[in-house]
C-alpha positions in Angstrom: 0.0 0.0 0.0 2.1 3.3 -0.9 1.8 6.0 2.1 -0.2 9.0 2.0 1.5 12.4 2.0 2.0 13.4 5.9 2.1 9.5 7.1 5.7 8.6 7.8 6.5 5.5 9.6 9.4 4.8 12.1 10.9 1.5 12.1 13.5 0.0 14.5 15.4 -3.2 14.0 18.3 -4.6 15.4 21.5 -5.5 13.7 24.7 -7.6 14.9 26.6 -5.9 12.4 25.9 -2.1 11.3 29.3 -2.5 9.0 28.4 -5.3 7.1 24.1 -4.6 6.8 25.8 -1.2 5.2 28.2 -2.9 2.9 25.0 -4.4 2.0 23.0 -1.9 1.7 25.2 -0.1 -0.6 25.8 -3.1 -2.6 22.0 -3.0 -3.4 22.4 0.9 -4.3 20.5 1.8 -1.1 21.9 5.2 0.7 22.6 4.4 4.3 24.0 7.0 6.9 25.3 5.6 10.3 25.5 7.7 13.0 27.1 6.0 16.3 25.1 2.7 16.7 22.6 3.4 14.6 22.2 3.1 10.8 19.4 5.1 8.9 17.8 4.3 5.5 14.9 7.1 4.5 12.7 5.9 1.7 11.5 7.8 -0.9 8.2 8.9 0.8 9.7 9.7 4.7 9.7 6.9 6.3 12.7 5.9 8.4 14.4 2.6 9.2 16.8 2.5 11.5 19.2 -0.3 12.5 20.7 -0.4 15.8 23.5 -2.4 18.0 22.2 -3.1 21.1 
């Protein structure tokens, strides 16, 4: 279902390995930006998926 302008989700998931979900990530021509423990993919309507070490 696409989103409707103004919704933007927030989605958190956990990853062993921010290094290699990014090699990955940018392997697949995804833009990723990490920030400390967390890695951050925005999609093209808003919405934001983060990857964190825990």
């Amino acid at each position: 279902m696409p989103a409707t302008p103004g919704s933007h989700a927030r989605i958190t998931m956990e990853s062993a390995n921010l290094g290699k979900a990014a090699r990955h990530l940018h392997k697949e021509g995804v833009f990723a930006f990490k920030n400390g423990a967390t890695l951050t993919v925005i999609d093209p309507d808003g919405n934001v998926l983060q990857l964190e070490t825990r």
